[in-house]
C-alpha positions in Angstrom: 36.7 -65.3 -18.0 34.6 -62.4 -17.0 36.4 -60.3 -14.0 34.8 -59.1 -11.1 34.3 -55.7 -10.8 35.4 -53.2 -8.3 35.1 -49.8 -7.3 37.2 -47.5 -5.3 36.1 -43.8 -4.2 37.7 -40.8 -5.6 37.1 -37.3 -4.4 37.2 -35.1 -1.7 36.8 -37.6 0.8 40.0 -39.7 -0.2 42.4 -36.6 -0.6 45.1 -36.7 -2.2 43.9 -38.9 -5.5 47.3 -41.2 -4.6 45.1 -42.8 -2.3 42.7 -44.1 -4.5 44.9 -44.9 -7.4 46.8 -47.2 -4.8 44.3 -49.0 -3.9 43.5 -48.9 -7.4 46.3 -50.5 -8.2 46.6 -53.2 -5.5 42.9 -54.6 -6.8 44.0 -54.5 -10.3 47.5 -57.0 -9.4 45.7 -58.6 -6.7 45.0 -62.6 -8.0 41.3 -61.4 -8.4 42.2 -59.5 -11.4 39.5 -56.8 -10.6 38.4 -54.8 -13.5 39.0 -51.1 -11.3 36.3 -48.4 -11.7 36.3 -45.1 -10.2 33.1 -44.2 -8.2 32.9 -40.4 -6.8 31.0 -36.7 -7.3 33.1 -36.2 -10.6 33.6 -39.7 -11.7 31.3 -41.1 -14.8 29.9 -43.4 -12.0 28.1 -42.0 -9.3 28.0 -44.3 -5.6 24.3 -45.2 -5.8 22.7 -48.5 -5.4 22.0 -49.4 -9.1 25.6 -49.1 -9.6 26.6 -50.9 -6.4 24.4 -53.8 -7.5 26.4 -54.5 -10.0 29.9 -54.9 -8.1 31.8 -57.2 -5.8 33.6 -55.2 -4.0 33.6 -51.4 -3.1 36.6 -49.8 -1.4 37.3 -46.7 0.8 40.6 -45.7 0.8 42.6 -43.8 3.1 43.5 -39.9 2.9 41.8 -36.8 4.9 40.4 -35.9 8.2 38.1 -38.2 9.3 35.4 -35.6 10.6 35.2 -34.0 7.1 35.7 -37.1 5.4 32.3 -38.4 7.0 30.1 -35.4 6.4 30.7 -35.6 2.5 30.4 -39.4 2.6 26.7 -39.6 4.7 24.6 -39.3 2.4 26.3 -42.3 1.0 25.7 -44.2 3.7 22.8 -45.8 3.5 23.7 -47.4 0.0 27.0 -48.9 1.0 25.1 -50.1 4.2 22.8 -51.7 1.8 25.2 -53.0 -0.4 27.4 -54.9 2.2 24.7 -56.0 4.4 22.7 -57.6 1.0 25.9 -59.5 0.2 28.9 -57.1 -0.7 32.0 -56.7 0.1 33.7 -53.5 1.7 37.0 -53.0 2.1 38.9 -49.7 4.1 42.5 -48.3 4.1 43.4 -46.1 6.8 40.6 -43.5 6.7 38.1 -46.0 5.2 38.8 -48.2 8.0 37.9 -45.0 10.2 34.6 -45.0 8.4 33.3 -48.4 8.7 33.6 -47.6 12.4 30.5 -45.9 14.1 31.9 -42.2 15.3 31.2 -41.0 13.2 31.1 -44.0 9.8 28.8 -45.8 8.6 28.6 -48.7 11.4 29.8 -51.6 9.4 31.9 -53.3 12.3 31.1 -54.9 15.3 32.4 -52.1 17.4 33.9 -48.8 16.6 37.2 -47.4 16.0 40.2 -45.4 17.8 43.0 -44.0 16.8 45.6 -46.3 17.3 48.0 -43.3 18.4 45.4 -43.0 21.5 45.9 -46.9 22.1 47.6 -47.8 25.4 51.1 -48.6 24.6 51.0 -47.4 21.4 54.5 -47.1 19.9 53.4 -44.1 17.8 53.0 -40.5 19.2 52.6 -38.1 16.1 49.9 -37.9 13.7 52.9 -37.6 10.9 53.9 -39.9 8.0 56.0 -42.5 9.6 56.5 -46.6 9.7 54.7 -48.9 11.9 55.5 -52.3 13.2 53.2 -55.2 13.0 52.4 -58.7 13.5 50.5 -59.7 10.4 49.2 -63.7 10.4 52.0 -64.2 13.7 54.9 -62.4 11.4 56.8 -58.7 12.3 56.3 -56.1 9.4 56.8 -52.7 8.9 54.4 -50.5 7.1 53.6 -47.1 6.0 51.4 -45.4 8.5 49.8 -42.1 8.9 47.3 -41.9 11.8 45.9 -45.1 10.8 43.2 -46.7 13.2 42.7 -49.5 15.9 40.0 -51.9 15.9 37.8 -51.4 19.2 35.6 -54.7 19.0 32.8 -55.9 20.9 33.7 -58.7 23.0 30.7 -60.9 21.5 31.8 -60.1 17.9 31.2 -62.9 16.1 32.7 -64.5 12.6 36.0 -62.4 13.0 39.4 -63.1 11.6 41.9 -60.8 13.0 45.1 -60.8 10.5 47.3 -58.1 12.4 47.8 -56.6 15.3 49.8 -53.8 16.7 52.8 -54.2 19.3 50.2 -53.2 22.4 48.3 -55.7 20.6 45.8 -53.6 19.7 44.1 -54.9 16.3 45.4 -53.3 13.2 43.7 -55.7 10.1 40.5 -57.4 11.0 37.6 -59.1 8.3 34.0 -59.3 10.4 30.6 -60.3 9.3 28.1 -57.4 8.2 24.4 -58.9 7.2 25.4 -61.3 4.7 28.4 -59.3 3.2 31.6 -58.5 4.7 33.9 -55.6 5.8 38.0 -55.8 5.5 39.8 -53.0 7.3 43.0 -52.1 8.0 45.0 -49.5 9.7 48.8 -49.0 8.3 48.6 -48.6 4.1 50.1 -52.5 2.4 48.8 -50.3 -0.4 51.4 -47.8 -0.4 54.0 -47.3 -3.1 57.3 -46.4 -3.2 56.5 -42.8 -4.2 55.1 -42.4 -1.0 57.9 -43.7 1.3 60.6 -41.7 -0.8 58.1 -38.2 -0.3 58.3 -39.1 3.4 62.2 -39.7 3.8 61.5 -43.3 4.5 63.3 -46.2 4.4 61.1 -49.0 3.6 62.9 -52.0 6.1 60.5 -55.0 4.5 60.2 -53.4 1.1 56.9 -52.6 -0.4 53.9 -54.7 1.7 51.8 -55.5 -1.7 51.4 -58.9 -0.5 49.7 -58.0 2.9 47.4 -55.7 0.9 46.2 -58.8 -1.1 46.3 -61.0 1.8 43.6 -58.7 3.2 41.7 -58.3 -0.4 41.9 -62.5 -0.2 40.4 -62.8 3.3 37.7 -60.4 1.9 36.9 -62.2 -1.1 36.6 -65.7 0.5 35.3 -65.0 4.0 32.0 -66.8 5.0 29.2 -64.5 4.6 26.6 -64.3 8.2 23.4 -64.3 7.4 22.0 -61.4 10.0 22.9 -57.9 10.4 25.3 -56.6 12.9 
């Protein structure tokens, strides 16, 4: 059996490169069984439409200032707009989440994007490395977070599934409609290793949250495609 393909960004605007070998990683033992290209400035596959066509799923992960991150990613835009809105799937870890908001990203959601830090209520103060708590599918979990983002939808968003929220209850994993693809984002990192936590000084309460991270990759992969953009 043939396996779908995916790609996942690596360069400057997914710094360090431990964010996209993670997520790397996470497609590769999700149940998919993704056969994992890189996709970047210096990779043997450049991000253009030919080579987008030909994928099932492209993924942004997580990793720089979000500012930056979008000035070296624009002119990228209008392909992965394209892509997803023709029938692709995106999905976003922490900063990629950022970017399928609208300021700046590239306007994939049905609404924009905060940092949960900002959130009212928000249990989290400090842009530093730390652990957040969850409620993933109705169940408490802890994750590694860094200044991940909240989901700011519009209140006649339609097709969305939200699979975690925040304690303030703001949304913290959310798949949504885009054309006829669909965008999977998520705030904490499920796609963290242990590498990370021990880097950090932290304790990992739940243990490693791989199966959140293909949770979200499923509800990606199997989500009802609209048939108009958003």
């Amino acid at each position: 059996m043939t396996r779908p393909l995916a790609l996942v960004y690596r360069g400057n605007a997914a710094q360090p490169e431990e964010c996209s070998v993670a997520v790397a990683q996470l497609l590769r033992s999700s149940r998919w069984g993704f056969d994992v290209r890189y996709v970047g400035p210096k990779e043997e596959l450049p991000l253009t439409p030919d080579v987008l066509a030909r994928v099932a799923l492209y993924a942004q992960p997580g990793g720089g200032q979000l500012g930056r991150a979008y000035r070296r990613m624009r002119k990228y835009e209008s392909a992965i707009r394209d892509f997803v809105a023709g029938g692709g799937r995106y999905l976003g870890f922490c900063l990629g989440g950022y970017l399928a908001g609208a300021t700046p990203g590239f306007g994939l959601l049905p609404g924009d994007t905060d940092q949960y830090i900002a959130t009212r209520g928000a249990t989290i103060a400090s842009e530093r490395d730390t652990i957040v708590q969850v409620s993933w599918r109705g169940r408490p979990h802890q994750l590694y977070f860094q200044d991940g983002p909240a989901f700011l939808l519009r209140p006649d968003a339609a097709g969305v599934s939200v699979l975690a929220r925040y304690p303030n209850d703001a949304i913290a994993a959310v798949t949504a409609p885009f054309g006829a693809g669909v965008v999977g984002v998520v705030g904490p990192h499920p796609e963290a290793t242990q590498d990370w936590y021990e880097d950090c000084g932290l304790v990992r309460p739940d243990g490693l949250a791989t199966n959140l991270g293909h949770d979200l990759i499923d509800a990606v992969m199997t989500h009802r495609t609209g048939s108009s953009r958003t």
